[in-house]
C-alpha positions in Angstrom: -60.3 -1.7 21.3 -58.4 -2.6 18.0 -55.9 -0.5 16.4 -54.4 -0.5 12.8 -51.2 0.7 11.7 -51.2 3.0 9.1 -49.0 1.6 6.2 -45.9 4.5 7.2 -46.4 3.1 10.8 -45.7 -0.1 9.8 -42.3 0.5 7.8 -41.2 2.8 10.9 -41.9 0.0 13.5 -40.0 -2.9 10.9 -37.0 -0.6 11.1 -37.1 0.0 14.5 -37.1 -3.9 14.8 -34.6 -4.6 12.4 -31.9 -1.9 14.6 -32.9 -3.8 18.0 -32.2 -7.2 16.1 -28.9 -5.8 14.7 -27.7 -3.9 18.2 -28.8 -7.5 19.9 -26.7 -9.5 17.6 -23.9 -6.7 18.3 -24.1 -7.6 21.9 -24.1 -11.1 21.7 -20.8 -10.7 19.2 -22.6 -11.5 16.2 -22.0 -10.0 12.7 -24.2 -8.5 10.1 -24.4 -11.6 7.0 -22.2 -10.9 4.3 -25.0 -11.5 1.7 -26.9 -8.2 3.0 -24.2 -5.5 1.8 -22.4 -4.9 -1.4 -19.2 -3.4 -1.7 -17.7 -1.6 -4.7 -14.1 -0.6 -4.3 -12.4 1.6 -6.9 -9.0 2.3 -6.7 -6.5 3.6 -9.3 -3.7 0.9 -9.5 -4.3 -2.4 -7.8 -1.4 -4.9 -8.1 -3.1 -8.2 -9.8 -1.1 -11.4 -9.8 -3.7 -13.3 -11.7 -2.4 -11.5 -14.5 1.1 -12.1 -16.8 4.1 -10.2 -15.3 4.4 -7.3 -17.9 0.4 -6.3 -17.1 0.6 -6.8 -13.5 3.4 -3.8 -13.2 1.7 -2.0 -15.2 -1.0 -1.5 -13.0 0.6 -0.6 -9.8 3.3 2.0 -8.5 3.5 1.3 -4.7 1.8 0.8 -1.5 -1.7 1.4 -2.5 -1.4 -0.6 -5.4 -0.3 -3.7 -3.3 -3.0 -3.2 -0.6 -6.2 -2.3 -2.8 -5.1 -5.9 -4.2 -4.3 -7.2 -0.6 -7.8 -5.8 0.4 -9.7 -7.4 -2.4 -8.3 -10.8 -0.7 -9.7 -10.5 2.9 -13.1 -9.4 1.5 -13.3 -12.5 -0.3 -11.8 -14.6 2.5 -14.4 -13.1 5.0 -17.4 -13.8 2.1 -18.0 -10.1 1.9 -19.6 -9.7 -1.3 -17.7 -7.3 -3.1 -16.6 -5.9 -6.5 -13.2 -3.9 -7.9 -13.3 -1.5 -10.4 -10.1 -0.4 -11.5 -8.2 1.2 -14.8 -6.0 -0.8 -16.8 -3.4 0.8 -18.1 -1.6 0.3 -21.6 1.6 0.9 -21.2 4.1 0.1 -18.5 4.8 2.9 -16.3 8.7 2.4 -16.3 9.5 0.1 -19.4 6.9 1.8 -21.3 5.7 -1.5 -22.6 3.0 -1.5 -24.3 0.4 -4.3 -23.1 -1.4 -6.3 -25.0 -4.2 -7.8 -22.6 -5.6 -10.6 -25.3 -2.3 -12.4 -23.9 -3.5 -12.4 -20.1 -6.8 -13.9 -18.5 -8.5 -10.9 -18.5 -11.7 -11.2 -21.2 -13.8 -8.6 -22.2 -17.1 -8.3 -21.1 -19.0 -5.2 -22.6 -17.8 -1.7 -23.7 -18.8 1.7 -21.9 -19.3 4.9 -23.6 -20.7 7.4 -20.8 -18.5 10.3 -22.1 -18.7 11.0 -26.2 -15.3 12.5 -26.1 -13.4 10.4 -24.0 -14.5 7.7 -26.5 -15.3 3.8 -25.8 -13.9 1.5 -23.2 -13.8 -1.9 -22.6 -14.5 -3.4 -19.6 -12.7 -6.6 -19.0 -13.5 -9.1 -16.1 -10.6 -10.9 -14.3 -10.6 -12.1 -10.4 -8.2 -10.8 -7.6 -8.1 -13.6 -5.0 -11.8 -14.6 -5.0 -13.0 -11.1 -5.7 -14.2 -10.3 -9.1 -12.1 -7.3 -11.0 -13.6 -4.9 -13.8 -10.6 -3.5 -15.5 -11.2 -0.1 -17.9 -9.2 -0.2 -20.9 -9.0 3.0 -22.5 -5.7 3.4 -24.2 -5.3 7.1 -25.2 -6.8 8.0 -21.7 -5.3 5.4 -19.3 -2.1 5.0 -21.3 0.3 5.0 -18.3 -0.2 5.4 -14.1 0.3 8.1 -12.5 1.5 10.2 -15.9 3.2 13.1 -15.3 0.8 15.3 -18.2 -1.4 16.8 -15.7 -4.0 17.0 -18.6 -4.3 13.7 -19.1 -4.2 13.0 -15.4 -7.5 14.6 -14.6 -9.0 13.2 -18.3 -8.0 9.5 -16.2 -9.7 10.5 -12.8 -12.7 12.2 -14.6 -13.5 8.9 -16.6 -12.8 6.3 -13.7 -15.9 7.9 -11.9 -18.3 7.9 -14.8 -17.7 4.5 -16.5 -17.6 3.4 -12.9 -20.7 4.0 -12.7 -21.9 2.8 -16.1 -20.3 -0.6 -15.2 -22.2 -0.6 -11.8 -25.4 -0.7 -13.9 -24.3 -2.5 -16.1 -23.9 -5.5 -14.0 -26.9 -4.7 -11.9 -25.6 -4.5 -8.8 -27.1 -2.1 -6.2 -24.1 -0.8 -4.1 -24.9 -0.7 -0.2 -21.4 0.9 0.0 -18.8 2.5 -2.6 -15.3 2.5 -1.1 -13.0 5.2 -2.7 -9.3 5.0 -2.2 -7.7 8.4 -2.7 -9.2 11.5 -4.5 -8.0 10.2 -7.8 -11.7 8.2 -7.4 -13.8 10.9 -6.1 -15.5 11.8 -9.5 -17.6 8.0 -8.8 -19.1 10.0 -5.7 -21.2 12.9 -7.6 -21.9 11.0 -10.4 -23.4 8.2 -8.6 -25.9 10.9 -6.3 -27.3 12.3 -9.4 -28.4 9.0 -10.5 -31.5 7.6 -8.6 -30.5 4.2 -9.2 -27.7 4.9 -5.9 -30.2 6.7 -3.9 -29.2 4.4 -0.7 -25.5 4.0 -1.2 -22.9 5.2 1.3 -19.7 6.1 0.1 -16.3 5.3 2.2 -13.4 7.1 1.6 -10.1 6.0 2.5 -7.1 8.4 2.4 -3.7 6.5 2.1 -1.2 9.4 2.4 -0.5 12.9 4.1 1.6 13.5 1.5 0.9 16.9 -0.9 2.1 15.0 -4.3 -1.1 12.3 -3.2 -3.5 14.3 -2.7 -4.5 15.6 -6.2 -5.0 19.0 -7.2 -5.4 20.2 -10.5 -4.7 24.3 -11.4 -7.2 26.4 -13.5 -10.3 26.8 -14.4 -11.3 23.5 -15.4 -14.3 22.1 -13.1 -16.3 21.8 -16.4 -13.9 18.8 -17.1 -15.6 17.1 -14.3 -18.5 16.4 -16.5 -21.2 16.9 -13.2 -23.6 19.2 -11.8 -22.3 22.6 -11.6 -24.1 22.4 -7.4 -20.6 20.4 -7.0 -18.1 23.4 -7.9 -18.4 24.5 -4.2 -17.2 21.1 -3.8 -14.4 20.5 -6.0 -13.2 24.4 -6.6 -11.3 26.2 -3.8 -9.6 29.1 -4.4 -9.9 28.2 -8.2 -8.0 25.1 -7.4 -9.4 21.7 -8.1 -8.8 19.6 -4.7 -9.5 16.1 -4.7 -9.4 15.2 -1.7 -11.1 17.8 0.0 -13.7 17.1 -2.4 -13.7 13.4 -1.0 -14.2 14.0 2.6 -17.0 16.3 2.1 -19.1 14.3 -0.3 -18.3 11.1 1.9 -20.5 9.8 5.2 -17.2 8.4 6.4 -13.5 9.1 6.1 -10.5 7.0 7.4 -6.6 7.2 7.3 -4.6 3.7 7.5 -2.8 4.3 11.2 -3.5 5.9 14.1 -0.4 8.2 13.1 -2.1 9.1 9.7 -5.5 9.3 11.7 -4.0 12.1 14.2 -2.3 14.1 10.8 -5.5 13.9 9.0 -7.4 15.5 11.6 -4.9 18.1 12.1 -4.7 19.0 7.7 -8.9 18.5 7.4 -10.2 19.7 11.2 -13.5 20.7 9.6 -14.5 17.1 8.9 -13.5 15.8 12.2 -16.0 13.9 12.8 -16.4 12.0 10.3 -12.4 10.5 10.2 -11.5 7.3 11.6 -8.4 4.8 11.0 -7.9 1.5 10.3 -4.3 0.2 10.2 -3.2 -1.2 6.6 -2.6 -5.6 7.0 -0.7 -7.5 4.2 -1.9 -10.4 3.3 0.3 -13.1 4.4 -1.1 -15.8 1.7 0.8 -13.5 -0.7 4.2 -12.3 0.5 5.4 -15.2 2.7 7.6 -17.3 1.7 6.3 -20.5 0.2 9.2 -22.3 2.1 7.7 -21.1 5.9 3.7 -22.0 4.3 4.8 -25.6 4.5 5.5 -25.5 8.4 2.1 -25.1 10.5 4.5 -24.0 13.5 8.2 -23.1 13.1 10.8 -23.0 15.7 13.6 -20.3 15.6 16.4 -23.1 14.0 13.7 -24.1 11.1 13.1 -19.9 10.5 16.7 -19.4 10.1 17.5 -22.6 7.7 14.9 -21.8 5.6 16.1 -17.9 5.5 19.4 -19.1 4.5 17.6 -20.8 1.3 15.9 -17.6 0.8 18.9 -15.6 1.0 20.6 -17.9 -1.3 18.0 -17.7 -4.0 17.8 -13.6 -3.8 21.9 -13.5 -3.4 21.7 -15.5 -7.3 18.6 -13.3 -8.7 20.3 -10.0 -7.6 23.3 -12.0 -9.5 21.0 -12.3 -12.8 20.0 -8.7 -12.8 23.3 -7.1 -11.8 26.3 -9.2 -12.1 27.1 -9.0 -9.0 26.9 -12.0 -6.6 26.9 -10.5 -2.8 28.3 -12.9 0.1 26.0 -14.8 1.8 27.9 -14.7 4.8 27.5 -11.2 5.0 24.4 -9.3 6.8 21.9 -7.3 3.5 20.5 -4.5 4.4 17.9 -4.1 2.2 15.0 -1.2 0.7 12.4 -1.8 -1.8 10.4 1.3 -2.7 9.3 4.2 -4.6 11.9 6.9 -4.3 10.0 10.1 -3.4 11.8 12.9 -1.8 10.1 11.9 1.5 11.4 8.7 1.8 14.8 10.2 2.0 16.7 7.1 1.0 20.1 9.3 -0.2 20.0 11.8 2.7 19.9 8.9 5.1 22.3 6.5 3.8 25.0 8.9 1.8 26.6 10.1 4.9 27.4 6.4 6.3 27.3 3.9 3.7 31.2 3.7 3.4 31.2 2.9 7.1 27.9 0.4 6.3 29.7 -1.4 3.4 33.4 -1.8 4.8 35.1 -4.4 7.0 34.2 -4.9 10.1 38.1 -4.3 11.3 38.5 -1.1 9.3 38.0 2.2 10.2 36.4 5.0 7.8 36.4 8.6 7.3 32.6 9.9 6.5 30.9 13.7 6.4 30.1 12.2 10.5 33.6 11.6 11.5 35.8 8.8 11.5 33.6 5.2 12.2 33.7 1.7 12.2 32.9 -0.4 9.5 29.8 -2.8 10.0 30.5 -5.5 7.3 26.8 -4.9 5.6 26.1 -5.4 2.2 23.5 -2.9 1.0 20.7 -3.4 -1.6 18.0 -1.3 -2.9 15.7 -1.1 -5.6 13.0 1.3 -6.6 12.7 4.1 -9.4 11.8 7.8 -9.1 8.7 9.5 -11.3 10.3 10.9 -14.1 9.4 13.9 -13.7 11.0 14.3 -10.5 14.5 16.1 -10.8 16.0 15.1 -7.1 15.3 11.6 -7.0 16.3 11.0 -10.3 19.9 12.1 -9.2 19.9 9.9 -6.0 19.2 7.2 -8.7 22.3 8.2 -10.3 24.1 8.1 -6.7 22.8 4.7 -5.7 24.5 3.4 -8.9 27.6 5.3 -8.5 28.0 3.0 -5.2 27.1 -0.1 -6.6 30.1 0.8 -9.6 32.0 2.4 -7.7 32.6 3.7 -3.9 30.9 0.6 -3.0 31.9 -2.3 -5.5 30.7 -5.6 -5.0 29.3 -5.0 -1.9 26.1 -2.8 -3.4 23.2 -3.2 -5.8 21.0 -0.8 -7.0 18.6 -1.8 -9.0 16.0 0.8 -10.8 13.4 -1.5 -11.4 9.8 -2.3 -9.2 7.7 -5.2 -9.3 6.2 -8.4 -7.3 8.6 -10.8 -7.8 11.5 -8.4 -6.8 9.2 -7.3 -4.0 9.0 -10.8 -2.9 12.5 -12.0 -2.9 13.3 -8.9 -1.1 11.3 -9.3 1.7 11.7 -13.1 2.2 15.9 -13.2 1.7 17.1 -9.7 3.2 18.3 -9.7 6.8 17.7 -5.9 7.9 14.4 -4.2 6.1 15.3 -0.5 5.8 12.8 2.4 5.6 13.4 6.1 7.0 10.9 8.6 5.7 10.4 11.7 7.2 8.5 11.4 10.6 5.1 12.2 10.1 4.9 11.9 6.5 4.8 7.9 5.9 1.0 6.8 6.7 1.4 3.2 7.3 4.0 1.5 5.5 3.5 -1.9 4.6 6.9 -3.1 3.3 7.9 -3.0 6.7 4.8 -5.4 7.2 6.3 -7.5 4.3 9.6 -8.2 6.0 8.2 -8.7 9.5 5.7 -11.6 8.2 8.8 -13.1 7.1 11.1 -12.7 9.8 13.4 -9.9 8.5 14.4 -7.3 11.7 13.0 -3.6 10.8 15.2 -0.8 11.3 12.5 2.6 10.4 11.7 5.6 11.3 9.2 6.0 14.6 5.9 6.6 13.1 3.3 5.5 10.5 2.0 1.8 11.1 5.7 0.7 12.4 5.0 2.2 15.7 1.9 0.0 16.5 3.8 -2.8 16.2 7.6 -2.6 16.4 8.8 -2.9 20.0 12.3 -2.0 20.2 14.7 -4.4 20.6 16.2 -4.4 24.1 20.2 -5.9 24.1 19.5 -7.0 28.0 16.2 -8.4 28.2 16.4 -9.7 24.5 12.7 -8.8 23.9 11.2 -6.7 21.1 11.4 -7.4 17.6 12.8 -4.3 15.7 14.6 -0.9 15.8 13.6 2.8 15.2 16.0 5.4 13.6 15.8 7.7 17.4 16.4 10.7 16.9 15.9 10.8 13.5 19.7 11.1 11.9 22.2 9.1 9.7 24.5 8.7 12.9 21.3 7.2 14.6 20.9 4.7 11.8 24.7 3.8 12.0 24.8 3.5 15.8 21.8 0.8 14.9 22.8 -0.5 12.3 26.4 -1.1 14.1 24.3 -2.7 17.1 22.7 -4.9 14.5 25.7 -5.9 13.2 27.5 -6.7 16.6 24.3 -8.6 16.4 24.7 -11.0 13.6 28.2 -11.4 13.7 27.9 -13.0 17.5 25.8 -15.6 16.1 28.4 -16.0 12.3 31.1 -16.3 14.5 30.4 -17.3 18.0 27.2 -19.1 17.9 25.2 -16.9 19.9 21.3 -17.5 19.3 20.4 -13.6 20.4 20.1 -13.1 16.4 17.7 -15.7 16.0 15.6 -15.2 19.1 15.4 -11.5 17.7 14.1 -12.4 13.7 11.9 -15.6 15.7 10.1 -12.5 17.8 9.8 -10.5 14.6 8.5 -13.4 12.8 5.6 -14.3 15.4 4.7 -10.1 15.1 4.3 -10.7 11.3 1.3 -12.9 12.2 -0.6 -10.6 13.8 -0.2 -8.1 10.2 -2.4 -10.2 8.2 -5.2 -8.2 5.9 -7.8 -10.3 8.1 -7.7 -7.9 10.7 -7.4 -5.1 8.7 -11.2 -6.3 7.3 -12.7 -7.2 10.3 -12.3 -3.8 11.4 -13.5 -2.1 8.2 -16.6 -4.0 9.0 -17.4 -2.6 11.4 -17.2 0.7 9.6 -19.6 -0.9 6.9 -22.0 -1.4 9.4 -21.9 2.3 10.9 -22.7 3.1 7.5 -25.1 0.4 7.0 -27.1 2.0 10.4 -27.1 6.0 9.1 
């Protein structure tokens, strides 16, 4: 006897076939090919080295910036096909440049007009490492990142999701997934399921902080802003509050935080969506933030690490010189801190109580608000700026300059400025990297990666991404390759900080090779932190997504 599928019989045995084939390959540790998914990852700020100086600060303010661009890098190096979709903005966020993007590589490509009122924008095509990048250039809209006019914050947010999409179709691409960083991009999400053109796309949500002041909510009654389906207020309004992210974990199939830290937090703040939140731990891409003196060596010994840090420490000791005037002593261990300065970072409350003892001679002895200590012979330097709406930061600003004038002459700069290059020098000519936020409330943390990659001893706070891979540094055994602020206190930093020191001034003046065994250790950690990783192990998540 014969039998004959019926047509819906067929389809259901090809798909049946097609999950035994994948979950074979699976077993036999094969992937998925790149050429069957697309990825479309929006992002507010993504830092974008292809273009000029002035325009690449322009578009990004911190840690997500420099890992959406990071990111766009390993997808293209693991031939994941992929497309960004960010704003550009026209006007620096702290120089309040304006930027004029005829004078960079990026070239218009076609204008969108999916909202009347918002007016038209031009979408202009540059690259990011191999991937290609659709900037949105809408000047009265996306004048500056991160603006502190709430108005005009939620104008930005509302037309990254709908000329997203327009730009999708534009280019006719059919997204397998849409990868959403932040709620700042949730508005993409609805907009995208009303249209039957992404009837089979999965949307990814990645949240980057645990932070109130990232997760975006707007006051009022203003969901008809949104510009979508009024079946979405439910969504987007609680308690007559616009919340972004809440909004982005319910309307996404999957949700993950950046360490397992994060990934505990997030499951404790959104417990309703539990089971749709994973993590991945944030990479930094190594082609970008090591030093080009360590690229040339395929392996490096602890004497070649430590001669070509002295180079790098001689170049940043003359730039700091340039901006500041003030040429630090190369002799002398930097402690160093490149960042935003947001009240959870706690830069002042850390540091104010000890940096006389930090900054003074190693043979003096100090009064500070802790008591009489040592000096530790450190030179300090930190750079970063505040948002300018924010009151309390703003004043540390004003303290971290009082030092470098004053209290602490000669031996600290401050410098209230942010970008790659800066970045970069930091991380590749500093000998202590220095981060403290409050436990719990840094997610990953990837200028800690930064120094690591290039050999530069962390002293941080326990938590975030730091804990995964920071062994503390044992003063018997000589392993580990870093040191956590424990329990979290200025005298704990000083007490490491004055261990550190002891540290580096046994190899200055006695020759002892502890110091560089220690920076070696933390330099063959960095090479596990690459963004490679990092995107193997979101593929994975693409492929979950790719199976619902």
């Amino acid at each position: 006897m014969c039998f004959t599928l019926t047509k819906s019989e067929s389809i259901v045995k090809m798909n049946l076939l097609n999950i035994q084939k994948f979950i074979k390959n699976i077993r036999k540790g094969e992937k998925i090919m790149k050429s069957e998914y697309t990825i479309i990852f929006i992002s507010p700020e993504m830092i974008i080295p292809e273009l000029e100086e002035t325009a690449l600060g322009a578009n990004f303010r911190g840690g997500l910036g420099i890992l959406a661009g990071d990111i766009c890098e390993g997808l293209a190096k693991q031939k994941i096909k992929a497309i960004a979709i960010t704003p550009l903005y026209s006007r620096h966020w702290m120089t309040k440049e304006n930027i004029d993007y005829g004078k960079t590589p990026a070239k218009e490509v076609f204008k969108a007009k999916p909202l009347a009122h918002f007016g038209e924008a031009s979408i202009l095509k540059t690259d990011r490492a191999g991937i290609d990048h659709y900037g949105i250039l809408q000047k009265e809209i996306f004048d500056e990142l991160y603006t502190a006019d709430r108005g005009n914050r939620l104008s930005q947010e509302v037309l990254l999701g709908h000329v997203s999409v327009a730009v999708i179709k534009q280019l006719k691409i059919k997204p397998d997934i849409i990868w959403i960083q932040e709620g700042h991009s949730s508005i993409i999400v609805p907009v995208a399921k009303e249209d039957a053109y992404f009837k089979n796309t999965k949307y990814l949500f990645t949240t980057h902080t645990p932070v109130p002041e990232g997760m975006e909510k707007f006051f009022g009654d203003r969901f008809h802003e949104l510009k979508i389906h009024e079946k979405y207020h439910y969504v987007f309004v609680k308690d007559g509050v616009i919340d972004m992210t809440r909004a982005s974990m319910i309307l996404a199939d999957k949700v993950n935080a950046v360490s397992e830290e994060h990934f505990e937090q997030t499951k404790k703040m959104f417990p309703e969506f539990i089971n749709k939140i994973t993590w991945v731990t944030n990479g930094s891409s190594r082609d970008l933030w090591l030093s080009p003196c360590i690229k040339k060596y395929k392996d490096i010994n602890f004497v070649q690490l430590e001669k070509i840090h002295l180079k790098n420490k001689n170049e940043l000791c003359e730039f700091l010189q340039k901006k500041s005037g003030i040429l630090l002593d190369i002799q002398k261990p930097i402690l160093s801190w490149v960042r935003r300065i947001a009240w959870y970072k706690q830069q002042n409350p850390m540091l104010a109580p000890i940096i006389d003892a930090i900054c003074a001679e190693r043979n003096e002895i100090v009064s500070t608000p802790l008591g009489r200590l040592n000096g530790l012979g450190f030179q300090v330097f930190g750079a970063g700026q505040a948002h300018e709406s924010d009151s309390t930061c703003l004043g540390w600003m004003a303290d971290f300059h009082n030092w470098m004038t004053d209290k602490q002459k000669g031996k600290s700069i401050f410098l209230p400025q942010y970008g790659m290059e800066l970045l970069q020098r930091a991380a590749w000519g500093s000998d202590v990297w220095f981060s403290c936020p409050l436990p719990g409330m840094e997610a990953c943390g990837t200028s800690e990666m930064r120094a690591t990659e290039n050999g530069v001893p962390v002293l941080t706070t326990y938590g975030g991404g730091a804990r995964e891979y920071i062994e503390e540094y044992n003063m018997v055994t000589g392993e580990g390759n870093g040191f956590f602020i424990e329990p979290y206190q200025p005298i704990s930093a000083y007490y490491k900080l004055k261990f550190i020191s002891d540290l580096y001034y046994d190899y200055i003046l006695n020759g002892n090779n502890r110091w560089l065994m220690l920076k070696h250790h933390t330099f063959k950690t960095g090479k596990k932190l690459d963004v490679l990783p990092m995107i193997e192990k979101y593929e994975k998540i693409f492929e979950e997504l790719l199976l619902k």
